[in-house]
Residue, then its C-alpha position, 0 to 999 in steps of 0.5 A: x753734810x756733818x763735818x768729819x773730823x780731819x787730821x792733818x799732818x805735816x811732814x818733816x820738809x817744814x822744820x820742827x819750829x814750823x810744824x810746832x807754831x802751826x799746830x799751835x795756831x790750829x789749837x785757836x781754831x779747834x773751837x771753830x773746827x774739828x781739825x786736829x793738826x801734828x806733825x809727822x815727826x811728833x807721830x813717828x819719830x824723826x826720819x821714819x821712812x815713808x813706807x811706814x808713815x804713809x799706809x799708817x796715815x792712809x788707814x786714818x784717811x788723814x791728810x799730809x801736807x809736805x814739800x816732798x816732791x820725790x813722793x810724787x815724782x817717784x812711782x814706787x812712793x806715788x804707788x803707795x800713798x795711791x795704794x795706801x788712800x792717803x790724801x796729801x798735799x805737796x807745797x812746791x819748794x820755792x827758795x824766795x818763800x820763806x817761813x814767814x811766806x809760808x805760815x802767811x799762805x798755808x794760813x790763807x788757804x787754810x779753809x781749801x785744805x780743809x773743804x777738799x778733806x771734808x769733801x773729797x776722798x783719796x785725793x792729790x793736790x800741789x799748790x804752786x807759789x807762783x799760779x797761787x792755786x791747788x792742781x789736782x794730780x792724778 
């Protein structure tokens, strides 16, 4: 199977100076795969609701990558990134993680992420810090 090119987004839950050093170390690894990494915010601008960002990057069959649990655990959001065929990713917030932690792990589990975008379609997972592991959601 030929690889797609994936974009991935990150959400304004991981701060500016996260999503900028991260996009930055996805830019070592373009030669290697067809990733292309930005921020939500860089997209957007800072605080643009979620009803414009979410069918917009559904439309492009994009993946975001967020901590913002209320798009799940809200069925007026949940309908919409279903609606919409928006693949994403929610990151539990924990408070003994810190960026460091963070960069460390979405770093290592780096190749999931981009093996479920290559071969899944409209697709919802959580990873949790403590089982170390992606849950699908329904």
């Amino acid at each position: 199977m030929e690889e797609r090119q994936t974009k991935i987004y990150l959400d304004e839950t991981f701060g500016n100076k996260f999503s900028k050093a991260f996009i930055s170390l996805n830019s070592f690894c373009k030669s290697v795969t067809s990733t292309e990494v930005n921020s939500i915010k860089n997209r957007f601008n800072q605080g643009v609701p979620d009803e414009v960002w979410i069918p917009s990057l559904g439309k492009e069959n994009a993946v975001v990558i967020t901590q913002d649990n209320q798009i799940y655990l809200r069925d007026d959001q949940r309908r919409l990134y279903k609606d919409s065929g928006l693949n994403i990713i929610f990151f539990e917030k924990n408070k003994k993680i810190n960026h460091c932690n963070l960069v460390q792990t979405l770093t290592k589990k780096w190749d999931k992420i981009i093996e479920l975008s290559q071969n899944e379609e409209h697709f919802a997972y959580k990873y949790s810090f403590s089982k170390k592991r992606f849950t699908k959601l329904d």
